[in-house]
N, C-alpha and C positions, 0 to 999 in steps of 0.2 A: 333586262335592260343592260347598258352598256353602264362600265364604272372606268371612271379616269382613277387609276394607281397613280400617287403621290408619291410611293415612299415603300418599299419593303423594308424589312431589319428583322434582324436575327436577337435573340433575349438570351443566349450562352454565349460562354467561353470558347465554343468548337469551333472549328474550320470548318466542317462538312459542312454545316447550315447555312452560309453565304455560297460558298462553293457551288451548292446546289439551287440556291438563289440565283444564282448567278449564272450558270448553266439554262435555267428556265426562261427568265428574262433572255436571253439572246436566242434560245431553238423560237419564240414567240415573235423576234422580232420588237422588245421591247429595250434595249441598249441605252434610253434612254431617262428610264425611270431609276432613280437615285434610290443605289442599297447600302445599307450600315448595319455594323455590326456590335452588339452590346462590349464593350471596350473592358469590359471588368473581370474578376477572377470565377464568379461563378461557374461552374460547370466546365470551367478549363483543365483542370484536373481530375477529372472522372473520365473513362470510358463506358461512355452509355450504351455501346454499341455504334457509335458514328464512327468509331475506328476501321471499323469493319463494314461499314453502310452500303447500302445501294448506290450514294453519290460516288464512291469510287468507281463503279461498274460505271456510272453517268461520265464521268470524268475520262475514263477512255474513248468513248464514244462519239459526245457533243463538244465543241467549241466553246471557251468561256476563256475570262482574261482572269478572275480573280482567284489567286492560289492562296488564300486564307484571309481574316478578318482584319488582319494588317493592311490590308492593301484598298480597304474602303473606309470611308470618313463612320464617325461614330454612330451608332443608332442617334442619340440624342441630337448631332447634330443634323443627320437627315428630317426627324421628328420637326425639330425646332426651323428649320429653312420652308418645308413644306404648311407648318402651320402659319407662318410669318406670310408665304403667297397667295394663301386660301382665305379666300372672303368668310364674312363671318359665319359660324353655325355651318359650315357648309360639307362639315368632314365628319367619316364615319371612319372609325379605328377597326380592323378587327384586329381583336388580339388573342393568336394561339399560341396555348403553350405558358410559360412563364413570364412573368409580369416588371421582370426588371428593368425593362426600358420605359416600361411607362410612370414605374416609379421616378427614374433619371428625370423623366418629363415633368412629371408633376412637381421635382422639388426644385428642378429647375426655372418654372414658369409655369407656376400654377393659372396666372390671368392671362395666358396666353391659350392652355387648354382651354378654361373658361370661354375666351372669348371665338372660338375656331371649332371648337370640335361641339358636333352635334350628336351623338352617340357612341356608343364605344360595346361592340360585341366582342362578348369571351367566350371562349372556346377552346376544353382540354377535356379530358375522358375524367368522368368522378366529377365534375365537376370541381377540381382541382386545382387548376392553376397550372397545370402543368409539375405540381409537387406532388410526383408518384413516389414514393415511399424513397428517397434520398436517390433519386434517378443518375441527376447532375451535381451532387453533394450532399450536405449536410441539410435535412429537411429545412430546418430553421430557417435556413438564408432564402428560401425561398417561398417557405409559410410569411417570416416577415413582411415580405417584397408584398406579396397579396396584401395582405392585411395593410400595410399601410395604400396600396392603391384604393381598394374598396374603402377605405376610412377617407378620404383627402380626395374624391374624384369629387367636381364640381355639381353641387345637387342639379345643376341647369342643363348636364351631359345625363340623355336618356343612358340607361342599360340595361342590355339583354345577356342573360347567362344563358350558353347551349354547350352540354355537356355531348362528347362523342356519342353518348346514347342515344341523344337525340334527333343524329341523320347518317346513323350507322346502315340506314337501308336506304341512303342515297351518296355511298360511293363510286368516288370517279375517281380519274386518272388512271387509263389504261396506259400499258408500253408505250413509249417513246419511239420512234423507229425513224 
């Protein structure tokens, strides 16, 4: 089936990650769906590899307007505009990778999640969080971020954990051309 995108957002510190957000969004034809970027320090100081990522090779190639996370509104506040337009129960989160914006959300407006969001899928390798052994920092900051979402998500929001194991034999995204 068809799915109406709300809202992308990026859960680090890096550039690549919108950049290539944002690259996606316009080769699709989607210029219109609202991207943010997590605003905080995490993972802004690590090279995880995005220094050197494919999004650069992307970046020569395809068209995009955003040159770093400076240049789009907060993850939190994309989160919080798209839940405030969405009738109720009506939204399904996925969330790959680390869980920092959804912490921002939940301590921001917890009865706002409550009341908007119908599910929330996670999805990282290990079933993780996205906290691969200090990938983007200091494990902590990012073991916490989990732990407080999984502890503070509203018991009324179903959730599914799907760790990379489990559709490692249904990858997609071939070249771009």
């Amino acid at each position: 089936g068809l799915v109406n995108i709300l809202g992308v957002v990026c859960n680090t510190g890096r550039d690549a990650c919108i950049i290539g957000v944002d690259i996606v969004n316009t080769y699709y034809g989607r210029t219109n769906v609202s991207i943010g970027s997590f605003k905080g320090r995490f993972g802004s100081y690590t090279d995880n590899g995005q220094d050197w990522h494919y999004v650069n090779d992307l970046k020569a190639q395809f068209p995009h307007t955003v040159t770093g996370r400076d240049d789009v509104p907060s993850a939190l506040a994309v989160y919080t505009k798209a839940l405030q337009q969405a009738a109720n129960k009506s939204v399904t989160i996925a969330s790959i990778g680390e869980t920092t914006n959804l912490q921002d959300l939940l301590r921001s407006d917890l009865e706002l999640v409550r009341a908007k969001v119908k599910r929330v899928v996670y999805m990282d390798g290990d079933f993780n969080f996205g906290c691969a052994r200090g990938t983007y920092g200091p494990d902590d900051e990012c073991w916490k971020s989990a732990q407080y979402v999984v502890a503070n998500m509203p018991r009324e929001v179903k959730i599914t954990y799907s760790g990379f194991e489990v559709g490692i034999r249904g990858l997609t995204g071939g070249a771009l051309s």
